[in-house]
C-alpha positions in Angstrom: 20.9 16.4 4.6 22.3 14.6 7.6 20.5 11.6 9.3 19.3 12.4 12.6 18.1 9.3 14.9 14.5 11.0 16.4 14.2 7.7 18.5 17.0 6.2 19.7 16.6 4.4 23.4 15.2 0.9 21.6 19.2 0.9 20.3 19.7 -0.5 24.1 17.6 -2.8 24.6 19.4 -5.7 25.9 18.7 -8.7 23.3 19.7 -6.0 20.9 22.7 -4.8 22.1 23.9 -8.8 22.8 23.4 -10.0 19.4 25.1 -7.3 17.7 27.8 -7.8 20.1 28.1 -11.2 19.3 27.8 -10.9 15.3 30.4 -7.5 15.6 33.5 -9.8 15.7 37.0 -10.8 14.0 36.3 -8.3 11.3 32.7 -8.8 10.9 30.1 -5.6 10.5 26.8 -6.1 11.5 24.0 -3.1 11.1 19.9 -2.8 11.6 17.8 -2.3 8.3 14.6 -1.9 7.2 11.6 -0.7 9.2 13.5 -0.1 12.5 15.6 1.9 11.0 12.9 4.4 8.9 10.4 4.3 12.0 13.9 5.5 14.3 14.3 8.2 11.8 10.7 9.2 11.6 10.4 8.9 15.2 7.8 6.0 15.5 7.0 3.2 17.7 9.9 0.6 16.7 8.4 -3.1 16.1 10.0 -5.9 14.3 14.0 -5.2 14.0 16.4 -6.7 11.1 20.0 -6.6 10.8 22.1 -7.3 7.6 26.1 -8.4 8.5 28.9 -9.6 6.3 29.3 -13.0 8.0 27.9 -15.7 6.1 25.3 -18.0 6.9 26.8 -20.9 8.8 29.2 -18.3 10.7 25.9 -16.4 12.0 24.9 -19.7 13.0 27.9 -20.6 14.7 28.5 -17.4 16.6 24.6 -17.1 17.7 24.6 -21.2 19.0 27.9 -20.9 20.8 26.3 -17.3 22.5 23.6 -19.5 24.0 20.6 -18.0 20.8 18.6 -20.1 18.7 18.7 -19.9 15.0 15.9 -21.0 12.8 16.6 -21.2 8.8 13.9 -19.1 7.5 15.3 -18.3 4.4 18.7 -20.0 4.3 18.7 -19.8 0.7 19.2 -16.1 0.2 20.8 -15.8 3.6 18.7 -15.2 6.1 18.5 -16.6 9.4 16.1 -15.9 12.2 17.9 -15.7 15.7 16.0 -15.7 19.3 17.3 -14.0 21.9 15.5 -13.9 25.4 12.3 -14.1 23.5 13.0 -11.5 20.8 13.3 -12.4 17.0 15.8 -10.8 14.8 15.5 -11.6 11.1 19.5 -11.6 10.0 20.5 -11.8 6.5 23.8 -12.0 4.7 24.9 -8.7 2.6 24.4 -10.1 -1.1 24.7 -9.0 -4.5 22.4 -10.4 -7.7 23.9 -12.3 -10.0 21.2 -13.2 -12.1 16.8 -11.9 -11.6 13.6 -12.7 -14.0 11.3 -10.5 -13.0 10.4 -13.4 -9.7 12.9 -14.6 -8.0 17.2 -13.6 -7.8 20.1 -15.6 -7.6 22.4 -14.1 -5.2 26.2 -14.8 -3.9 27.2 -13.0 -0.6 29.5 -9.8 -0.2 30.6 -7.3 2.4 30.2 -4.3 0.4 27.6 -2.6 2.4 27.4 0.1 -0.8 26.5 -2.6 -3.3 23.8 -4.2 -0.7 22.5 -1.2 -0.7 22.0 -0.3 -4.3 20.6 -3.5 -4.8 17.2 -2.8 -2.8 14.4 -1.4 -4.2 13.6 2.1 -2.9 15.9 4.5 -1.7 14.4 4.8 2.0 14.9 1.2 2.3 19.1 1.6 2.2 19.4 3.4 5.2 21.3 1.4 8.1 22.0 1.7 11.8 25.7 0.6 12.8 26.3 -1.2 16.4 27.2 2.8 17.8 24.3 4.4 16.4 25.7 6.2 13.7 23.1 6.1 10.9 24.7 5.0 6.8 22.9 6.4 3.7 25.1 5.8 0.8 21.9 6.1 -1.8 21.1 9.3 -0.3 17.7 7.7 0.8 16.9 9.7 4.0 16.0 12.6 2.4 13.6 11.4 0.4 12.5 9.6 3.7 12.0 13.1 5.2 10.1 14.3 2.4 7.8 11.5 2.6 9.0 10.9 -1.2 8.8 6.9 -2.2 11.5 6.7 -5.0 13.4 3.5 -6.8 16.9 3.0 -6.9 17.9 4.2 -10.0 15.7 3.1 -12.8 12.2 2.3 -11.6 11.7 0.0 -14.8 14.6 -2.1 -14.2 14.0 -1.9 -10.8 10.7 -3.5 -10.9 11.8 -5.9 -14.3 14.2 -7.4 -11.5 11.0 -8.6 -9.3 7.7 -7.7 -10.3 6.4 -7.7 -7.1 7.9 -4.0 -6.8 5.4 -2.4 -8.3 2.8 -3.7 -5.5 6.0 -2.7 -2.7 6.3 1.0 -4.2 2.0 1.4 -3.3 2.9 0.3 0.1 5.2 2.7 0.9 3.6 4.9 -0.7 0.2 4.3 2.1 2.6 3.9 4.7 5.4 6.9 4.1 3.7 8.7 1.2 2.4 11.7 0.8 1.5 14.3 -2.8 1.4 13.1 -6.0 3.9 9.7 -6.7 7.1 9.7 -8.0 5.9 10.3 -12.0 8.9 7.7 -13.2 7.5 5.4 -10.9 4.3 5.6 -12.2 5.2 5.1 -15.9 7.5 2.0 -14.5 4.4 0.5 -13.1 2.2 1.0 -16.1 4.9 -0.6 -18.6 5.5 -3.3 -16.5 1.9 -4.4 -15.2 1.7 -7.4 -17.3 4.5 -8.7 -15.5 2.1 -9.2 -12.2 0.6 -11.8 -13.3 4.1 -14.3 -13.7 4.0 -13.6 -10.1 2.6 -16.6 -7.3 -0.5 -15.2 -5.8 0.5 -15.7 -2.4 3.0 -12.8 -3.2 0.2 -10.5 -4.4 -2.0 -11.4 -1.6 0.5 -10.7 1.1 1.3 -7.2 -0.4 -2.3 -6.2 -0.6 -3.1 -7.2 2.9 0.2 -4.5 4.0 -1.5 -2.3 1.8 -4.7 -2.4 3.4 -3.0 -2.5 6.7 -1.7 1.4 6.5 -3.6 4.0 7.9 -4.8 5.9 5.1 -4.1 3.9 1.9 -6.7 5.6 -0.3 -4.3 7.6 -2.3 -2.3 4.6 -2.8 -5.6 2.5 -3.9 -6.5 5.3 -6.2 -3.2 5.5 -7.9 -2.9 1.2 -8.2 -6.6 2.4 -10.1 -4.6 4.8 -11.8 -2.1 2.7 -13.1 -4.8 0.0 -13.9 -2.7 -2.6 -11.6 -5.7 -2.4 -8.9 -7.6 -4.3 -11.9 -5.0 -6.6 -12.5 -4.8 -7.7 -8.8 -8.1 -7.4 -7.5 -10.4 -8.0 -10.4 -13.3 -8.7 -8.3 -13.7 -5.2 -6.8 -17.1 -3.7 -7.1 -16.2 0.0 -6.9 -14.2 2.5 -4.0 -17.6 4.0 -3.0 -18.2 2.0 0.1 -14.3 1.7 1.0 -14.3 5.1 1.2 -16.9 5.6 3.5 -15.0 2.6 6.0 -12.1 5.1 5.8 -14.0 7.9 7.2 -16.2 5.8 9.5 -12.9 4.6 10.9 -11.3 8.1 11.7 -14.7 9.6 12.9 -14.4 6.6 16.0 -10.6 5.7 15.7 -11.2 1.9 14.5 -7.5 0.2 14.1 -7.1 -0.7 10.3 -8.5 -4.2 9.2 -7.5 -5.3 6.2 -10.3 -7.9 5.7 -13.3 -5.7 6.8 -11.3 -3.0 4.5 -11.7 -6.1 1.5 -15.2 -6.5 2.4 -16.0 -2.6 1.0 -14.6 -3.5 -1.8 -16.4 -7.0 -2.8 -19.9 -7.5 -3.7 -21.1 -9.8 -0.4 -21.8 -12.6 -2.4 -20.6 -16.6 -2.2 -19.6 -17.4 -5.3 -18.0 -13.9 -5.3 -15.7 -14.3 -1.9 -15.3 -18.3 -3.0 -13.7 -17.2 -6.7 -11.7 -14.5 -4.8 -10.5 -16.9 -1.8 -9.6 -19.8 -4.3 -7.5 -17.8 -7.4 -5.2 -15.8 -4.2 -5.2 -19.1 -1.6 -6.7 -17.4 0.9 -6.6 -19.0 4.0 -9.6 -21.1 6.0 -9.8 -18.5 8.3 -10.1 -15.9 5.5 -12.2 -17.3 3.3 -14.7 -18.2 6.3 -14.7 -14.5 7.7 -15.6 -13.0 4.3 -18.4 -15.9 3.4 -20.0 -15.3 7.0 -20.2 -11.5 6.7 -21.7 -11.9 3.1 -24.4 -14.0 5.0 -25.1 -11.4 7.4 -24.7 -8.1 4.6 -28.2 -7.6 3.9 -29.3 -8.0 7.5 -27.4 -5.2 9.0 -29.9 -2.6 8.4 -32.2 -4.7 10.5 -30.5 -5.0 13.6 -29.7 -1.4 13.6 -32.7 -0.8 15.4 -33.0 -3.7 18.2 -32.6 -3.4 21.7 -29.1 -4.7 22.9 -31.4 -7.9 24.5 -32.7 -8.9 20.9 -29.2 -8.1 19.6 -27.9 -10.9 22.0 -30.5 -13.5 20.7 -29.4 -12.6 17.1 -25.6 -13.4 18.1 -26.5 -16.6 20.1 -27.8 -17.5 17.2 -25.8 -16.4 14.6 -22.1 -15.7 13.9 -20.4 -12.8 16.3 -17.7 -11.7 14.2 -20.2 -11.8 10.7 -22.4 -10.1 12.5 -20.1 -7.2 13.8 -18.4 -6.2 10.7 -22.1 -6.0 8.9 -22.8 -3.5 11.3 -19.4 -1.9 10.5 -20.5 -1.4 7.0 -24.1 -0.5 7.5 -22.3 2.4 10.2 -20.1 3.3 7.5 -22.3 4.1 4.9 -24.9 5.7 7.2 -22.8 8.0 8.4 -21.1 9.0 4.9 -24.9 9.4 3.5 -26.4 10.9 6.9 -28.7 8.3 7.4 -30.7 7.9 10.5 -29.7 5.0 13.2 -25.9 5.6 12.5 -25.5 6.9 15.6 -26.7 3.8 17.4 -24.4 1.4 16.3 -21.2 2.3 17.7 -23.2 1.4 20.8 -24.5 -2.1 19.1 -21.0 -2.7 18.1 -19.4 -1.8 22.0 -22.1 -4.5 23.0 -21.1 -7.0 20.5 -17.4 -6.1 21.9 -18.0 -6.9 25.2 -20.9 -9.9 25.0 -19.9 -13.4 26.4 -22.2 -16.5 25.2 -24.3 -17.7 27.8 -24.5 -21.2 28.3 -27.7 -23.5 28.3 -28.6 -24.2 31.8 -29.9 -27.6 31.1 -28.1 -30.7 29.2 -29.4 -34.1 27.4 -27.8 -35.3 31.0 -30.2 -34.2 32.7 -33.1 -34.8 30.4 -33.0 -38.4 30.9 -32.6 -38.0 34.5 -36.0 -36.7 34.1 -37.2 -39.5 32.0 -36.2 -39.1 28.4 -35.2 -41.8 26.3 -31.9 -41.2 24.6 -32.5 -39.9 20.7 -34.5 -37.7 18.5 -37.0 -36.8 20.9 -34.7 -35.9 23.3 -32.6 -33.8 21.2 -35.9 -32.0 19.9 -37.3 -31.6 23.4 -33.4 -30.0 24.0 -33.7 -27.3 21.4 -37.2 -26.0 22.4 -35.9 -25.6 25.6 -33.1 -23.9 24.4 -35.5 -21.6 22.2 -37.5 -21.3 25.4 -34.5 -20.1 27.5 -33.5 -17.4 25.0 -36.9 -16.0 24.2 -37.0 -15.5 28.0 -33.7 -13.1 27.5 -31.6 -16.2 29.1 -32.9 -15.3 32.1 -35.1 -18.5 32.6 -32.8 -21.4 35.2 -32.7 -25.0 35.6 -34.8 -26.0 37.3 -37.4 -23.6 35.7 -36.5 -25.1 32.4 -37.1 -29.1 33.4 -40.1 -28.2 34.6 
């Protein structure tokens, strides 16, 4: 089956078509890889864009700072370097070869054989390149299993994933992303005989995969099959069941929500502290992370409540409370409404277009002025503040200044 190139005006984009100019010299090959080149063949939106070339590190370097680009060492060690060029990132890596893997990390010495490169990745739809004229290379025979939406290894899956376990939790993600039918059944048995080998891996790894998992469209079937293969236990051992992520699935195609991988953790997790806080501490989660899912556990059971207040009560809850807690509880009560055919689903997508679109009023009065008026400096004052303040929202913020210091 011969590549065709479904997209291909991006390949002309200026910054582009500048750095592989500048790379594409005294015998040096440079080509895009990656996800540029499967979304060009599948003929979607084109993001981030890669390029693997022969030259070595320090000659990218030199070619790209004497060209007027910046290069940032972002991974030096296996050969990648990131290069700017009028504001666009290119991630450009060295063709390599492994010399030596265990199952987490490779040693690696640099080639030019763009063959052996390839046979080195993982799955066959991730061998495909774009040269400088266009013309697309598949030496692994990758694009027709692109075309087929069929995720394969290279070779043998086992090895394959023995050479970085972290494969096993790559082959799901394609799999949401490209995937479609049943899994490739070697890849399947690969996965199962090599589970253990997950946990030698650093859980920042495992995190960051899940989160791309969670990020596709429709990852169900690849969730199910992780389930399957008893690695969704191995990596997620805090889940409380599929039921309720299921139902965020459909609420999400019934009002064409964008995919969020935390709320799509949240259906997943029983919305309790010490929960979230054992979750967020064995995978590092971030502040921000581990904040977001602690807040919305603190606002779970409330969600069914403010289904049924007017969008002026609403607005006193989120003065009060958290915004973004408060939003994806109402995401979850929707979801499971509307799976079960409860009444009051209907209302929410309103609630939640409120919440969407609600800026925080700001107190009319200050401490300022309160001792312009006569008040000493300290607790009184502060308490004398807040019942003002309660004052001013029980009135719908609609009490002013002046109405509030006298």
């Amino acid at each position: 089956m011969e590549p065709h190139l479904v997209n291909r005006s991006w390949l002309d984009d200026v910054p582009l078509k500048q750095l592989m100019s500048v790379l594409n010299v005294d015998g040096e090959e440079t080509r895009i890889i990656g996800g540029a080149v499967r979304d060009a063949l599948l003929g979607e939106v084109i993001a981030d864009i890669d390029l693997a070339t022969t030259a070595v590190p320090e000659r990218v370097r030199e070619l790209c700072e004497a060209a007027g680009f910046k290069a940032v060492d972002t991974g030096i060690d296996h050969g990648t370097l990131t290069i700017v060029v009028e504001g666009v990132n290119f991630q450009v890596t060295t063709l390599r070869k492994d010399v030596e893997t265990d199952g987490r990390h490779a040693n690696v010495v640099f080639g030019r054989d763009w063959t052996e490169d390839a046979a080195r990745r993982d799955l066959t739809m991730n061998a495909l390149s774009i040269d400088h004229k266009g013309e697309v290379h598949d030496p692994i025979g990758g694009y027709a299993d692109l075309v087929r939406r069929d995720v394969k290894f290279i070779g043998d899956p086992q090895t394959r994933i023995e050479e970085d376990y972290l494969r096993s939790l790559r082959y799901f993600r394609f799999f949401a992303w490209y995937g479609v039918g049943r899994p490739d059944r070697d890849a399947l048995r690969a996965v199962v005989r090599t589970k253990a080998g997950l946990e030698t891996l650093s859980v920042e790894r495992i995190w960051s995969e899940l989160k791309k998992i969670l990020q596709a469209r429709s990852p169900e079937r690849a969730i199910l099959w992780m389930r399957t293969t008893e690695i969704f236990n191995v990596v997620l051992p805090e889940n409380w069941g599929l039921d309720q992520f299921h139902w965020l699935l459909n609420a999400e195609g019934e009002q064409n929500w964008s995919p969020d991988p935390l709320q799509r953790l949240q259906a997943m997790l029983r919305p309790t502290e010490d929960v979230i806080n054992a979750l967020a501490d064995r995978l590092k989660f971030s502040n921000d992370e581990r904040s977001r899912l602690i807040d919305w556990s603190e606002e779970a059971t409330k969600a069914a409540a403010y289904v049924d207040l007017s969008v002026l009560d609403l607005a006193k809850v989120l003065y009060r409370g958290k915004r973004n807690a408060i939003r994806d509880a109402l995401v979850h009560e929707f979801a499971k409404r509307f799976n079960k055919e409860e009444a009051g689903a209907g209302r929410i997508p309103a609630l939640l277009e409120f919440i969407d679109t609600w800026e925080k009023p700001e107190l009319p009065v200050s401490g300022e002025d309160l001792i312009k008026a006569g008040y000493a400096p300290g607790p009184n004052l502060g308490n004398k503040l807040k019942e003002l303040e309660e004052n001013w929202i029980e009135s719908g913020f609609t009490l002013g200044r002046d109405d509030l210091l006298s």
